[in-house]
C-alpha positions in Angstrom: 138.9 87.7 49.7 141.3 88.3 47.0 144.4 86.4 46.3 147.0 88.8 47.9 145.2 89.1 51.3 145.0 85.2 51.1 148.7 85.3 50.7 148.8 87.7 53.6 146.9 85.9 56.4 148.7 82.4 55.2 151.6 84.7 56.1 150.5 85.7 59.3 149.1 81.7 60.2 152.9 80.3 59.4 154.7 83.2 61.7 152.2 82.1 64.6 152.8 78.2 63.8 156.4 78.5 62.9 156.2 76.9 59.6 157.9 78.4 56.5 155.6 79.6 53.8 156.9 81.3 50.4 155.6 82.5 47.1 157.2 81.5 43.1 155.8 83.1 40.5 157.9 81.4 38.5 155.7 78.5 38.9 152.6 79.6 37.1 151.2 80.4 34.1 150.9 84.1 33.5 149.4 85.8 36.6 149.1 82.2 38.5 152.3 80.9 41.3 152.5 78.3 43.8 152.4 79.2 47.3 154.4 76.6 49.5 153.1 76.8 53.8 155.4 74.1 54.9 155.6 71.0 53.0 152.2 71.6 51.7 151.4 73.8 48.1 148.9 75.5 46.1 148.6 77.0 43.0 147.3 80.9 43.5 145.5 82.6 40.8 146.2 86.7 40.1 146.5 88.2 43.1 144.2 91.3 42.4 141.2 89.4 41.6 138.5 87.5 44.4 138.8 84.0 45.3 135.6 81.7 45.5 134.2 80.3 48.5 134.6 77.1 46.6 138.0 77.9 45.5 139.3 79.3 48.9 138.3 75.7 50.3 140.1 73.9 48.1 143.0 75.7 48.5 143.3 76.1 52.2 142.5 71.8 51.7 145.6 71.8 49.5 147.9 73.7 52.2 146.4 71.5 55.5 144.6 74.5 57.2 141.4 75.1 58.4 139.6 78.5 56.1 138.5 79.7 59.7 141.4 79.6 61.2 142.3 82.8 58.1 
């Protein structure tokens, strides 16, 4: 999965659950930004390039969601 699609279906997830979710690329270095999904954050690397299995974990850990439920 790359890092836009991520950003798409964490879209998607906080229309279904109501929850606000936004994008700042203003807080990252160079291609990196932090992408908030309620009160929760994560730091999201280029999004034109794949995300690890490992990584993807860690992240959807950082914003409180399940990876299946992506």
């Amino acid at each position: 999965m790359k890092g836009a699609e991520f950003e798409r279906r964490v879209r998607k997830l906080a229309r279904s659950r109501n929850v606000t979710c936004q994008f700042l690329a203003g807080k990252g270095k160079g291609s990196h930004g932090r992408l908030y999904f309620g009160g929760e954050f994560t730091t999201l690397k280029d999004r034109k390039k794949e995300i690890g299995r490992d990584l993807l974990a860690r992240m959807c850990g950082d914003l409180k969601i399940d990876p299946r439920d992506l």
